[in-house]
N, C-alpha and C positions, 0 to 999 in steps of 0.2 A: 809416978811420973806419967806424964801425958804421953798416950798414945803416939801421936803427929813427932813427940818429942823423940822417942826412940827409934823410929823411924829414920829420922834425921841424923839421928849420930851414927847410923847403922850407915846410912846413904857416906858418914863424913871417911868413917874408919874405911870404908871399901873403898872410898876417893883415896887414900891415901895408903891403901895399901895396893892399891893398881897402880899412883904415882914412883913407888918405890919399885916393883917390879920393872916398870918402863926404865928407869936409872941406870936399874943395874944389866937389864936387856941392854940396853946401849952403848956400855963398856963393857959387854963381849963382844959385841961388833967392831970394836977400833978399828982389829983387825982381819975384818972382811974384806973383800972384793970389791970395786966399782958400786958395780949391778946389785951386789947382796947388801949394801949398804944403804943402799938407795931405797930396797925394797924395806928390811928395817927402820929406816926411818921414816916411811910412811905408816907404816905398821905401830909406831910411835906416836906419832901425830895423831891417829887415829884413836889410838889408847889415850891422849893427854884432851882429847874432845869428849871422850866417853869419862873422864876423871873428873872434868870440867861440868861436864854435864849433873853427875851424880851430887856435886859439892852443890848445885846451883840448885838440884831439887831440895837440898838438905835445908837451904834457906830459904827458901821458901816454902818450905814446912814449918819452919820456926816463925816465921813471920805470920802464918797463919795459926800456929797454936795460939802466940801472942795477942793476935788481935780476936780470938776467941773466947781466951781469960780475961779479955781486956771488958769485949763485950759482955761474958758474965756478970761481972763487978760492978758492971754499970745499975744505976738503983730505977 
């Protein structure tokens, strides 16, 4: 498997195991405070740009393995 490839899936599985943690951070918070709630869900958002982020490298690693093997193939 291509390097850039695993890379990639590595970047997808952390996306989505830092989307699950934020989840379940969040329904512990129902029942916070105002102020503690507030700061929680920045703390969220924060986390769901850093999820976002990581999923966005994973594509575009795949897009360039792709157009690397693509380039290979070419005669």
């Amino acid at each position: 498997m291509n390097r850039l490839v695993r890379i990639a899936l590595t970047l997808f599985a952390s996306s989505t195991i830092l989307m699950f943690l934020i989840r379940q951070r969040l329904k512990q918070a129902e029942g916070l405070a105002e102020e503690a709630l507030k700061n929680e869900t920045q703390m969220a958002f924060i986390g769901v740009i850093i999820a976002g982020a990581l999923a966005a490298g994973g594509f575009v690693l795949i897009i360039i393995a792709l157009a690397r093997t693509r380039k290979n193939k070419l005669p």
